[in-house]
Biopython code that builds the backbone (N, CA, C, O; Angstrom):
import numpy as np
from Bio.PDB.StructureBuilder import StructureBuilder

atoms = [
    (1, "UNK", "N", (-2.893, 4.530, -22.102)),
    (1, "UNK", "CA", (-2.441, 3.678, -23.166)),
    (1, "UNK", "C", (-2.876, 2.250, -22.854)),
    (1, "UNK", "O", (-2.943, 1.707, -21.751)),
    (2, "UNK", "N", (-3.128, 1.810, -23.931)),
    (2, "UNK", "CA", (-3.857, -0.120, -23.954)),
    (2, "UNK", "C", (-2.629, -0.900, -24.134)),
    (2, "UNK", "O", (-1.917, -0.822, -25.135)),
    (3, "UNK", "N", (-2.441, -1.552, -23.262)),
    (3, "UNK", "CA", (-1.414, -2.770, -23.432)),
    (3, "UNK", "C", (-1.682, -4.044, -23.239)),
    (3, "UNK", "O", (-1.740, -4.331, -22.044)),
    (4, "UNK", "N", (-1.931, -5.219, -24.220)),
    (4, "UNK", "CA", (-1.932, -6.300, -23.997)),
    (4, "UNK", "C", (-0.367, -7.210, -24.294)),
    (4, "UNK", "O", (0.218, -7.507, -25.335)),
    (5, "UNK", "N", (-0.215, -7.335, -23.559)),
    (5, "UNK", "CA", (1.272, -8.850, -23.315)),
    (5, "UNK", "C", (2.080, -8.345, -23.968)),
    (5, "UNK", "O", (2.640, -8.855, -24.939)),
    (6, "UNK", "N", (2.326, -6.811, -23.333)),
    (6, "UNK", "CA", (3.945, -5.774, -23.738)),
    (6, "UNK", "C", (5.254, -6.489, -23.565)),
    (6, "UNK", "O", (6.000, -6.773, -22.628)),
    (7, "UNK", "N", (5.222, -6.632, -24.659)),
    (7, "UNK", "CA", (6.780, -7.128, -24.445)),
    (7, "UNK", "C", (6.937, -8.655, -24.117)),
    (7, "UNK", "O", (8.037, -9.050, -23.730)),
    (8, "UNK", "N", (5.590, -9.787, -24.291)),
    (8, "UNK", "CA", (5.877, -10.468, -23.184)),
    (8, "UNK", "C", (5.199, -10.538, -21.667)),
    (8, "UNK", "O", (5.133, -11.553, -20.973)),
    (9, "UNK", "N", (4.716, -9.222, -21.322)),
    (9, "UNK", "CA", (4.754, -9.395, -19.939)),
    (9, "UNK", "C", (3.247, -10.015, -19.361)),
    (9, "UNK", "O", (2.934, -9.906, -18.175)),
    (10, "UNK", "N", (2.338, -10.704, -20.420)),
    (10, "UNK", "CA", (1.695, -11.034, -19.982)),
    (10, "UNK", "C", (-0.173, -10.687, -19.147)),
    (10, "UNK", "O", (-1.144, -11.252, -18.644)),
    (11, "UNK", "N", (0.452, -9.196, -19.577)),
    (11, "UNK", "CA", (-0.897, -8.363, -18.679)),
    (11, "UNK", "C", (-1.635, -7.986, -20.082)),
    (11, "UNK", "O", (-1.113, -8.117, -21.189)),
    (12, "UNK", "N", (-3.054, -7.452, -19.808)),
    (12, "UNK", "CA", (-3.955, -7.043, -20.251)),
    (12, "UNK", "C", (-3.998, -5.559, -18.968)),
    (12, "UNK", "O", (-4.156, -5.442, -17.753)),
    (13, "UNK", "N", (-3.722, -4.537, -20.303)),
    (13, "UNK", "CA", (-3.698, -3.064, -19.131)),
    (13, "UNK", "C", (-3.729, -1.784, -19.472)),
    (13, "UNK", "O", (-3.187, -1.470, -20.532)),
    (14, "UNK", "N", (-4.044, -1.280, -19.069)),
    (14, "UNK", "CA", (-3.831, 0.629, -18.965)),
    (14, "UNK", "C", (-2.956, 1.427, -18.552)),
    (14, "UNK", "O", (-3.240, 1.748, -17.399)),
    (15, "UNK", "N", (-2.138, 1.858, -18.864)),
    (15, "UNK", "CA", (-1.125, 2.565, -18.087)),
    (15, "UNK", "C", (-1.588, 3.924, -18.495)),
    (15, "UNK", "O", (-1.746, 4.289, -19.660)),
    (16, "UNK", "N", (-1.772, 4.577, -17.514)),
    (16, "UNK", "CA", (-2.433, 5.825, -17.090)),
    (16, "UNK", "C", (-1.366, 6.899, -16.355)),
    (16, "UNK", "O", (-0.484, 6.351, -15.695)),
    (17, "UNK", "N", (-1.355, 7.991, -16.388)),
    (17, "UNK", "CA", (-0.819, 9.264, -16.066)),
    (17, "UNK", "C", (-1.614, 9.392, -14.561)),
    (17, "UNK", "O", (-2.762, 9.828, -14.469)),
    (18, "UNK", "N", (-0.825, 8.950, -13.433)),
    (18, "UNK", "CA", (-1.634, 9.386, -12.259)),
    (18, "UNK", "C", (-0.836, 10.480, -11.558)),
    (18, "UNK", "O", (0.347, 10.759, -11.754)),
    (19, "UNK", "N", (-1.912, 11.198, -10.486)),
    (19, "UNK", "CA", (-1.355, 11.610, -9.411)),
    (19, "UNK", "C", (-0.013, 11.025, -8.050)),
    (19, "UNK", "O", (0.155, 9.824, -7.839)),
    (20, "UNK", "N", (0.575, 11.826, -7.490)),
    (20, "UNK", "CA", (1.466, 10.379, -6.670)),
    (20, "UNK", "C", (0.914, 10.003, -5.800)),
    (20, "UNK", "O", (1.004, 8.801, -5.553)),
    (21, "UNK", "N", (0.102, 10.855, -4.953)),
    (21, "UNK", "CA", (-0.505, 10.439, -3.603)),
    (21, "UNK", "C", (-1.434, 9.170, -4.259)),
    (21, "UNK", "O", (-1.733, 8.160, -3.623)),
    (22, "UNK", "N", (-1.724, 9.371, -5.304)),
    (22, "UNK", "CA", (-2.980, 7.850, -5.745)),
    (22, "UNK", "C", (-1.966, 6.783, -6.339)),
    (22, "UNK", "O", (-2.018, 5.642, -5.879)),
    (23, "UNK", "N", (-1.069, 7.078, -7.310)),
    (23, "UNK", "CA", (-0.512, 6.456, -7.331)),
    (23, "UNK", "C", (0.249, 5.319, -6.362)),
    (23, "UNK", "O", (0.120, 4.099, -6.458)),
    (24, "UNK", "N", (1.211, 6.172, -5.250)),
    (24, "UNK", "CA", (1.450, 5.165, -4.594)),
    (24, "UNK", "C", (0.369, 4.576, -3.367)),
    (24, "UNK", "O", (0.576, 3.766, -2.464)),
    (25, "UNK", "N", (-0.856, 5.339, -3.742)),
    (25, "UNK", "CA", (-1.612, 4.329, -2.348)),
    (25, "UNK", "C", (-2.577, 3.483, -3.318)),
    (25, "UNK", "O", (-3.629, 3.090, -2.813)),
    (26, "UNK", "N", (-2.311, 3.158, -4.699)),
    (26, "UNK", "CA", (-2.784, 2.617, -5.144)),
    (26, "UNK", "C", (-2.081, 0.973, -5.341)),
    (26, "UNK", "O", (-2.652, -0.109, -5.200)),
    (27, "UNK", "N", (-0.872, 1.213, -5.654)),
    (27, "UNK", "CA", (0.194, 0.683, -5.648)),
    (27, "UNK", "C", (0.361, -0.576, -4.226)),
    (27, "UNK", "O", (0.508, -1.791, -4.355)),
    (28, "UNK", "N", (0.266, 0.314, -2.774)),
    (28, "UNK", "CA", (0.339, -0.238, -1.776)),
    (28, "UNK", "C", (-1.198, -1.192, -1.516)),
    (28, "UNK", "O", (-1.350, -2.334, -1.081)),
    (29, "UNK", "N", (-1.793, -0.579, -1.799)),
    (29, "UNK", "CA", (-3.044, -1.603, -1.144)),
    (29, "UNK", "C", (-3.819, -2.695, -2.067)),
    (29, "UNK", "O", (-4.801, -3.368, -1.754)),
    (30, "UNK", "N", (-2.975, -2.679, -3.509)),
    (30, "UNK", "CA", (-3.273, -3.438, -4.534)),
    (30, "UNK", "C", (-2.413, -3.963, -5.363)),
    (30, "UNK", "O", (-2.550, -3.805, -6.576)),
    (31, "UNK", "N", (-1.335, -4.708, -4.807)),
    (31, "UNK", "CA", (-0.162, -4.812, -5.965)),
    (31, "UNK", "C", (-0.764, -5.817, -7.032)),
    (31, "UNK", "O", (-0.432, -5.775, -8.217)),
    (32, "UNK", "N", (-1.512, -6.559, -6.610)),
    (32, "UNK", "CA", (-2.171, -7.441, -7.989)),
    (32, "UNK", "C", (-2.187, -6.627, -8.886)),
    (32, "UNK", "O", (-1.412, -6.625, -9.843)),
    (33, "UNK", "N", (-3.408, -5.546, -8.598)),
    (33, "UNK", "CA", (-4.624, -5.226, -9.644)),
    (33, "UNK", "C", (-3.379, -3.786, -10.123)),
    (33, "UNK", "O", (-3.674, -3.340, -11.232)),
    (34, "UNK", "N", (-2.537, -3.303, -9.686)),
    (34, "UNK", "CA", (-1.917, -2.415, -10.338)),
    (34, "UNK", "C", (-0.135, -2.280, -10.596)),
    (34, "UNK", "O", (0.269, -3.039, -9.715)),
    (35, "UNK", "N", (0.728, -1.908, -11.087)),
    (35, "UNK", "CA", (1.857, -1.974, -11.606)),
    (35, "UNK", "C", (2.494, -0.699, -11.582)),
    (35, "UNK", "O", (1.813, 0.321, -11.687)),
    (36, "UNK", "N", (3.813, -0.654, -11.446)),
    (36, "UNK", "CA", (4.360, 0.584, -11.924)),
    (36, "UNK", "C", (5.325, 0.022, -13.561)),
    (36, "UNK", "O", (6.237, -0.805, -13.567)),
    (37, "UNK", "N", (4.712, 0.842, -14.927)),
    (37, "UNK", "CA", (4.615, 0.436, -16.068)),
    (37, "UNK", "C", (6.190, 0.938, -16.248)),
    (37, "UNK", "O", (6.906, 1.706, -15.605)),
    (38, "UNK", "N", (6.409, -0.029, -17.665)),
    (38, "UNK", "CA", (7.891, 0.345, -18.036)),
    (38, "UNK", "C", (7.704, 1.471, -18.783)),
    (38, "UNK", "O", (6.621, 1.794, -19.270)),
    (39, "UNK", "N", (8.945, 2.211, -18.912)),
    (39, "UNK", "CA", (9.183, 3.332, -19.698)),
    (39, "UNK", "C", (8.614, 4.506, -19.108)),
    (39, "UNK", "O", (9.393, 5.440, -18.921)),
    (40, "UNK", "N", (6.770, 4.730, -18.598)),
    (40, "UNK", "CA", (6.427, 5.509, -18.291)),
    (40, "UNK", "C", (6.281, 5.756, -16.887)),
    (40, "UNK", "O", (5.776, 6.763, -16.390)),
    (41, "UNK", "N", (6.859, 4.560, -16.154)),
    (41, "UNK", "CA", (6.461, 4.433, -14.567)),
    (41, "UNK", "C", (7.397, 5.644, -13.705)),
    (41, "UNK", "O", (7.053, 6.245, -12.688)),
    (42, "UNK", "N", (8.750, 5.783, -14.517)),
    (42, "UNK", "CA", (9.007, 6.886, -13.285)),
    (42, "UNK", "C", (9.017, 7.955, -13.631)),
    (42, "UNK", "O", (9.809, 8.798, -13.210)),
    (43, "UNK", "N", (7.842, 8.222, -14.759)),
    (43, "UNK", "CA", (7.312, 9.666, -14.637)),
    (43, "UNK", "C", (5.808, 9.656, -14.197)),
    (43, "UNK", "O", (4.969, 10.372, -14.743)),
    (44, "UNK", "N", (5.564, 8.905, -13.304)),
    (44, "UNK", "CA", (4.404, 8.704, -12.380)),
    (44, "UNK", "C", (3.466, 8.086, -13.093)),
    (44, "UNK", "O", (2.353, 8.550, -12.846)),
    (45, "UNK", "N", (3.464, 7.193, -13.908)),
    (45, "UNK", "CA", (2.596, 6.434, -14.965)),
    (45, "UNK", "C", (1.860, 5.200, -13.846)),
    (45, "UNK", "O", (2.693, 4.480, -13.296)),
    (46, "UNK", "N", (0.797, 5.010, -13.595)),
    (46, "UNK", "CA", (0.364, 3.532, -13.141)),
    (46, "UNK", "C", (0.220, 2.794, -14.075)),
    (46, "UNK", "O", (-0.175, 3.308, -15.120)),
    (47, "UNK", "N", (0.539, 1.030, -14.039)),
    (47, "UNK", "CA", (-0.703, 0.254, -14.569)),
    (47, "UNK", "C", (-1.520, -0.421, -14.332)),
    (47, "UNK", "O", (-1.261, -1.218, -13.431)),
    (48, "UNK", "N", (-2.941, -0.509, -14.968)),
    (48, "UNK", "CA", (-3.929, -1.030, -14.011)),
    (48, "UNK", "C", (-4.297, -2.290, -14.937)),
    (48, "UNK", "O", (-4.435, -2.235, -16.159)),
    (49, "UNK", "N", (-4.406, -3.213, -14.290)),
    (49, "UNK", "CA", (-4.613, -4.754, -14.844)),
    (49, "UNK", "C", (-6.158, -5.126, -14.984)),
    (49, "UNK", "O", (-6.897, -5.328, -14.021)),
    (50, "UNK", "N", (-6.520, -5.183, -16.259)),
    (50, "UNK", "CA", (-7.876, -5.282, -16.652)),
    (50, "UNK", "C", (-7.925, -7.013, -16.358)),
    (50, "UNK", "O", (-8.850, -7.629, -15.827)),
    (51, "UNK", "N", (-7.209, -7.320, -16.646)),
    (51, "UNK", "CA", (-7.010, -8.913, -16.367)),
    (51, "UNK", "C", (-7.730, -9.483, -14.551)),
    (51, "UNK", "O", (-8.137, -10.602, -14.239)),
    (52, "UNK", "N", (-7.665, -8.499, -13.876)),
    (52, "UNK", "CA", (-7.857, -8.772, -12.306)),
    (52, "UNK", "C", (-8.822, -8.353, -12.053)),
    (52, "UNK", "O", (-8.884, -7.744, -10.985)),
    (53, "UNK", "N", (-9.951, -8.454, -12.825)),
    (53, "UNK", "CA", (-11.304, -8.303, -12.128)),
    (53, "UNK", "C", (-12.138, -7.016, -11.566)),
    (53, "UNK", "O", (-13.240, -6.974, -11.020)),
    (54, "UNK", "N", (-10.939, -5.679, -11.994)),
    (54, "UNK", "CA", (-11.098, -4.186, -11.544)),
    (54, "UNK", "C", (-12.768, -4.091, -11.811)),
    (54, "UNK", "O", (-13.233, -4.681, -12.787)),
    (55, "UNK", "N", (-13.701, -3.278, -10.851)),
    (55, "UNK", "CA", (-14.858, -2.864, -11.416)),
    (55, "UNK", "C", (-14.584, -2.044, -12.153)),
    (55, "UNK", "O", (-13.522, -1.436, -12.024)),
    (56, "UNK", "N", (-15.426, -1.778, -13.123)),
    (56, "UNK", "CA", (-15.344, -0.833, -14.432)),
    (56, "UNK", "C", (-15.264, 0.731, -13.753)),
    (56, "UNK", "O", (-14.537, 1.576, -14.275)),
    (57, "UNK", "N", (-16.153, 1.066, -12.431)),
    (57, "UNK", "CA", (-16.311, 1.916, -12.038)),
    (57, "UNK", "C", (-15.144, 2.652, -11.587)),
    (57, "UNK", "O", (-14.950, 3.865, -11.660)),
    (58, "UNK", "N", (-14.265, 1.591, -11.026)),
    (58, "UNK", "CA", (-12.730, 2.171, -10.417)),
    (58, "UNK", "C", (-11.992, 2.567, -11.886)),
    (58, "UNK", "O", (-11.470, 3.653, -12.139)),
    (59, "UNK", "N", (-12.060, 1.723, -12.536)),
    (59, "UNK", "CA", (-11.035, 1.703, -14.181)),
    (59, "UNK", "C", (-11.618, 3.507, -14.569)),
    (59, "UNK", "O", (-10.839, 4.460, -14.555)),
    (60, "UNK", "N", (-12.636, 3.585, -14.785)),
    (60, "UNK", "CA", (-13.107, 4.576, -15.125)),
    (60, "UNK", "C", (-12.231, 5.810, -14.585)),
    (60, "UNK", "O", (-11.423, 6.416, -15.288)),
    (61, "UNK", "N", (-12.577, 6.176, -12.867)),
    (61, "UNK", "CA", (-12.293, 6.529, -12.122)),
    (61, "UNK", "C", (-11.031, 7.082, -12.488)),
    (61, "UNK", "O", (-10.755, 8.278, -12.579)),
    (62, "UNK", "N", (-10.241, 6.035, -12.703)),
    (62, "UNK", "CA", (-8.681, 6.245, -12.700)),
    (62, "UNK", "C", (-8.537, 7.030, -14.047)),
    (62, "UNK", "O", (-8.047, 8.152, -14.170)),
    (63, "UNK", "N", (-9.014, 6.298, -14.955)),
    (63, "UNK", "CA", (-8.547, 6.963, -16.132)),
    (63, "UNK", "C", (-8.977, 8.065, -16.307)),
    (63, "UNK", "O", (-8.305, 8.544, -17.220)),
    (64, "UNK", "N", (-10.105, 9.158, -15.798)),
    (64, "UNK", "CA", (-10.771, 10.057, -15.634)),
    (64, "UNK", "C", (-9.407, 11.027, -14.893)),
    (64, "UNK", "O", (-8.666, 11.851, -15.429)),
    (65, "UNK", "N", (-9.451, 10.601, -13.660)),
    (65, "UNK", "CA", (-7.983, 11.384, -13.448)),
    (65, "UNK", "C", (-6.538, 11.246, -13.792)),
    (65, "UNK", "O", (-5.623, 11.790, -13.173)),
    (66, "UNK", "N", (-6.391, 10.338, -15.011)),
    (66, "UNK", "CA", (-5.567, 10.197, -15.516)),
    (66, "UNK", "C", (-5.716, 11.316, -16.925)),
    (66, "UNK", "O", (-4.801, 11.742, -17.629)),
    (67, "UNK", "N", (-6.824, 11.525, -17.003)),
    (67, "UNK", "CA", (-7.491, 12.522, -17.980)),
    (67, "UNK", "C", (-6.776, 13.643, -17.495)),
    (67, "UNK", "O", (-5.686, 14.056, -17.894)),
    (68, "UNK", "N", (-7.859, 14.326, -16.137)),
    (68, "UNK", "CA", (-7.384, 15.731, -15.758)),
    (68, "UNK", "C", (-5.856, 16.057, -15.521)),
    (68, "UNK", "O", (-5.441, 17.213, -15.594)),
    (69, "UNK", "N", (-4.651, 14.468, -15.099)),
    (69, "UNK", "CA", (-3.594, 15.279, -14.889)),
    (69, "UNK", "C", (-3.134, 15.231, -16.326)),
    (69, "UNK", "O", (-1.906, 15.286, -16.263)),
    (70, "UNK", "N", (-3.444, 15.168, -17.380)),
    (70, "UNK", "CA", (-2.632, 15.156, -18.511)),
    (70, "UNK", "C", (-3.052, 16.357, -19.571)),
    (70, "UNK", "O", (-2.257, 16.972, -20.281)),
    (71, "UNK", "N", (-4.432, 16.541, -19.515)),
    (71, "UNK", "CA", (-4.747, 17.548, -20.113)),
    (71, "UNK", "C", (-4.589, 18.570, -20.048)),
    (71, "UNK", "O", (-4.395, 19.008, -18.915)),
    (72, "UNK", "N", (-4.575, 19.727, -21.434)),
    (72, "UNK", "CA", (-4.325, 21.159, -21.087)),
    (72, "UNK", "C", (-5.234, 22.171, -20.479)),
    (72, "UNK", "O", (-6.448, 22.166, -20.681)),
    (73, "UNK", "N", (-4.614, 23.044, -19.725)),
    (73, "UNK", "CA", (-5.203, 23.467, -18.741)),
    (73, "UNK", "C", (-6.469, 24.323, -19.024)),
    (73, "UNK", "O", (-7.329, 24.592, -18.186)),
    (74, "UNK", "N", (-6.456, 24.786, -20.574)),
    (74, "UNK", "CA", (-7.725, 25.586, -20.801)),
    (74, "UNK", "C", (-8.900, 24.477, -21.193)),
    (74, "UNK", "O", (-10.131, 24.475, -21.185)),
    (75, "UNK", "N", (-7.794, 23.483, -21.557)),
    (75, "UNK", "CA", (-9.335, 22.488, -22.165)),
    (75, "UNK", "C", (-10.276, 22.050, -20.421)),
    (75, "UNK", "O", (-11.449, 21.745, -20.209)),
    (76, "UNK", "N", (-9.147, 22.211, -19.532)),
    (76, "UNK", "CA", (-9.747, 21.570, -18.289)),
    (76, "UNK", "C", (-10.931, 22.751, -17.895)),
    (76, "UNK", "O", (-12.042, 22.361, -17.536)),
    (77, "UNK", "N", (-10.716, 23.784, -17.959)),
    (77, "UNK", "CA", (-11.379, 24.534, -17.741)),
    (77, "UNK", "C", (-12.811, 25.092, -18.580)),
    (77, "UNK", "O", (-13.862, 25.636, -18.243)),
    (78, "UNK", "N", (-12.239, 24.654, -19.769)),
    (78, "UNK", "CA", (-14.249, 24.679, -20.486)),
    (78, "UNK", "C", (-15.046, 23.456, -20.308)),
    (78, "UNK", "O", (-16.233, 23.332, -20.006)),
    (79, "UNK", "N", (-13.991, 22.433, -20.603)),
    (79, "UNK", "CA", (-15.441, 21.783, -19.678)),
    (79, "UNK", "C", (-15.919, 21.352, -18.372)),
    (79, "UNK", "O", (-16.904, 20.656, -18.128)),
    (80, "UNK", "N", (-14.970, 21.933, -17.468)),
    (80, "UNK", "CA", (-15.604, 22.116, -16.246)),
    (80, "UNK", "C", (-16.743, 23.251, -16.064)),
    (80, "UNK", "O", (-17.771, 23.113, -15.400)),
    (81, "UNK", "N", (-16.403, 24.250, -16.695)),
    (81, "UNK", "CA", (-17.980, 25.072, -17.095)),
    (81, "UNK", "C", (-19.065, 24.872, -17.766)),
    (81, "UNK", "O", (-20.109, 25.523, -17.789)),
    (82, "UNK", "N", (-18.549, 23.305, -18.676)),
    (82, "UNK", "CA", (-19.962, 23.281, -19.683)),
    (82, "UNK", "C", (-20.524, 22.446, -18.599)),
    (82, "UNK", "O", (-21.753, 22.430, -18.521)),
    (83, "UNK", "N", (-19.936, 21.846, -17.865)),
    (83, "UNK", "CA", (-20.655, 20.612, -16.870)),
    (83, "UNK", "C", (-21.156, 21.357, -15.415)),
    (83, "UNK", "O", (-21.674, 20.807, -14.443)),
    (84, "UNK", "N", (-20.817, 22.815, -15.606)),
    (84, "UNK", "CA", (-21.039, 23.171, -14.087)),
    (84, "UNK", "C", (-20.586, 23.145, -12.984)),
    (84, "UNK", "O", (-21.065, 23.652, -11.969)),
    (85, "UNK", "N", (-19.236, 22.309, -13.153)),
    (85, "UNK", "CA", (-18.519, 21.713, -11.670)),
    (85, "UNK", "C", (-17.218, 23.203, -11.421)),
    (85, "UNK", "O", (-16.602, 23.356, -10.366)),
    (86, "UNK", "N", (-17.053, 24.195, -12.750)),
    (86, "UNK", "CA", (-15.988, 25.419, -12.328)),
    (86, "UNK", "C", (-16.329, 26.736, -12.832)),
    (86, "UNK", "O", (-15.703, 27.780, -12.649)),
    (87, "UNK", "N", (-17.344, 26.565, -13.456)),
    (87, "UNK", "CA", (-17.408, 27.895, -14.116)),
    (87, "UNK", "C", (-18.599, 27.870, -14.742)),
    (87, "UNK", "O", (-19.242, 26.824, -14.647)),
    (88, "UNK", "N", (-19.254, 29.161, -15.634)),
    (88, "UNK", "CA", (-20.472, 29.343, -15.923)),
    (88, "UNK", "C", (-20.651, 28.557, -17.275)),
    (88, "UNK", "O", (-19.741, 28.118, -17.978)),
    (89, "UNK", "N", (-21.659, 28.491, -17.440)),
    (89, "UNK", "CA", (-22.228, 27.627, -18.733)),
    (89, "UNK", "C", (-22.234, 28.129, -19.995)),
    (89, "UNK", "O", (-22.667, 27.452, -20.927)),
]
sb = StructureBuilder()
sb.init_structure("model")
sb.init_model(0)
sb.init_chain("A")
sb.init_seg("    ")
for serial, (resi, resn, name, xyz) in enumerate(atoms, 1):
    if name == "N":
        sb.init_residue(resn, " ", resi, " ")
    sb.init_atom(name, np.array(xyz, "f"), 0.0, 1.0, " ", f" {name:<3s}", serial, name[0])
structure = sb.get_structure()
């Protein structure tokens, strides 16, 4: 989800559906560049602050596996076969 100055709070951001192990080591080694978001944060939601200079490559990154943990499980699975990375083509 796109959030600019929710509520007030000033950020330009993404709050994304993460994993926890990324979540909180994302959390720890970057409190600038990331947030734990309202409403969705303690169901493991990050947010990531476009405002702080993130390379596009990490933003990507994240939201990519913010993709796989949210999606349904058959959709995960055809296109991991159309791409080759789980199954046949």
């Amino acid at each position: 989800m796109y959030h600019e100055n929710h509520h007030g709070d000033g950020r330009l951001a993404l709050w994304c559906n993460a994993f926890p192990e990324a979540r909180d080591a994302l959390l720890r080694a970057e409190p600038r560049r990331f947030f734990v978001p309202p409403y969705m944060g303690p169901s493991g939601w990050i947010g990531v602050r476009l405002d702080r200079r993130l390379p596009w490559s990490r933003v990507g990154a994240i939201v990519r596996d913010a993709w796989h943990r949210s999606a349904p499980p058959r959709l995960l699975a055809a296109l991991e076969g159309e791409d080759g990375a789980g199954g046949e083509a």
